[in-house]
N, C-alpha and C positions, 0 to 999 in steps of 0.2 A: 971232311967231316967236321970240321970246324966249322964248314959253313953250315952245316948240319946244324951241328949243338948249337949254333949260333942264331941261325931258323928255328929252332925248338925254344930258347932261350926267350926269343923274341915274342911265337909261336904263346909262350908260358907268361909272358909278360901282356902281351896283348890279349890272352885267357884271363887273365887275373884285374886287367883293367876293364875287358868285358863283364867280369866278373861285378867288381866295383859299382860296375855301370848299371846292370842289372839288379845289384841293392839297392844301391839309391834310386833308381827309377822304380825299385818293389816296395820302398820307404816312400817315396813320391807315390805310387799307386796305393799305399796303405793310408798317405796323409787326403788323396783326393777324396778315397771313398769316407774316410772321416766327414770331409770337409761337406762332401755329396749327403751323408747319414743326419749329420748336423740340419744341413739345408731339407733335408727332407723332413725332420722335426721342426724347423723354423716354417717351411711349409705347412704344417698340421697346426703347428700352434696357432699360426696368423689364421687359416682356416677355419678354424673352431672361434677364432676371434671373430671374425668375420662374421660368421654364425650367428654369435652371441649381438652382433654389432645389428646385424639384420632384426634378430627378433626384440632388440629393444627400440630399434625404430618402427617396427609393425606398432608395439608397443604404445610408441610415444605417437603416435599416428591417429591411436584409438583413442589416446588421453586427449589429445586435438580435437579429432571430432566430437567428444565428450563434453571437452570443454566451452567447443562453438556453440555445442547445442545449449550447454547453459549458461553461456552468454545469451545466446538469443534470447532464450526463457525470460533470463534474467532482463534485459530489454523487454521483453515485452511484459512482465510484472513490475516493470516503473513505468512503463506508460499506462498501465492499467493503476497502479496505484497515484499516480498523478493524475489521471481522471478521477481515481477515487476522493483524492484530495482537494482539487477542484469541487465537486459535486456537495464534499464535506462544507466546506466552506462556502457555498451556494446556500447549501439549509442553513447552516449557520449564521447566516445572513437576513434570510430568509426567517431566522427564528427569533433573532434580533427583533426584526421587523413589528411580527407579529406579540413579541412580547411588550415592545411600544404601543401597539394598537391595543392591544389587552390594557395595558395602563392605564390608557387614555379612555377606551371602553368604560372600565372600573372607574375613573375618578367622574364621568359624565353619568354614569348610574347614581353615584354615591350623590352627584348634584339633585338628578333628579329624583332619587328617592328623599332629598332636602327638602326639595320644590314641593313634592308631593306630599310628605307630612302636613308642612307650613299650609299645603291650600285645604289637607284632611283637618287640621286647628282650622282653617277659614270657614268650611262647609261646616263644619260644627259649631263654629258662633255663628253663622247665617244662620243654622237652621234655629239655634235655641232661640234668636234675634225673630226669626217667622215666625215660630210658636209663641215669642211675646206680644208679637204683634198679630196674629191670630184672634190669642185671650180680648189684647186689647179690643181690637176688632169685633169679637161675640160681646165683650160690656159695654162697647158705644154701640153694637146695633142694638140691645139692648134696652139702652136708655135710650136712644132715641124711635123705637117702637114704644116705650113707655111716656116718651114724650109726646111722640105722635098720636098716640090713643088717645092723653092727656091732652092734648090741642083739638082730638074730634070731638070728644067729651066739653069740650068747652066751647065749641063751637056749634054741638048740638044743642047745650042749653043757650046761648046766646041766641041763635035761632028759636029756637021756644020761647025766646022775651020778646 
């Protein structure tokens, strides 16, 4: 009976260590499903990051193609405004140009309307100059019809002597 009690003894000591064992392995199973509950919210958190991560790259995606498009624009309103600037500077060249020619225009007018005064004073002492010598012209034929009368008148009476 000794060996009884001593198998039950045992029996109660090997209960009590199973015992032990199945705590700690029920503490061990309480810490994994922690560990597992944890992981399952570090799971959802990164998830949802993830989420968040995806739609600010659709995002920035869109900002991209946004921004190419108005880089291109923007490219091609500097080469439209470099043409335009070119073009500018073409007439303005061009206006240059023409306002030399305008100058030069104006200052060979202002000559020739010089010219032309100086020859409108010349035609106008020519003419009062013809019409003196017009006058003079009607008083010598004049006196020389009255001379000539005066010479047939004297060469009809010399013939009559």
């Amino acid at each position: 009976m000794d060996k009884l009690k001593e198998r039950i003894n045992n029996l109660k000591l090997d209960a009590e260590k199973w015992q032990e064992k199945s705590d700690e392995l029920g503490d061990k199973v309480k810490e994994l499903e922690q560990e597992s509950l944890d992981k399952d919210h570090q799971i959802q958190a990164l998830t949802r990051k993830n989420q968040v991560l995806e739609e600010q790259v659709e995002k920035l995606e869109g900002d991209l193609d946004t921004t190419k498009q108005t880089a291109d624009e923007s490219t091609n309103l500097k080469s439209t405004n470099e043409n335009y600037s070119k073009k500018n500077q073409q007439l303005e060249e061009e206006l240059e140009e023409a306002d030399k020619n305008l100058k030069l225009t104006t200052e060979k007018l202002r000559e020739t309307d010089i010219k032309a005064e100086q020859l409108e004073r010349k035609v106008a002492s020519l003419e009062s100059e013809k019409e003196e010598m017009e006058r003079k012209f009607e008083e010598l034929t004049e006196k020389y019809n009255a001379a000539k009368s005066e010479l047939d008148e004297i060469n009809s009476q010399l013939d009559h002597i």
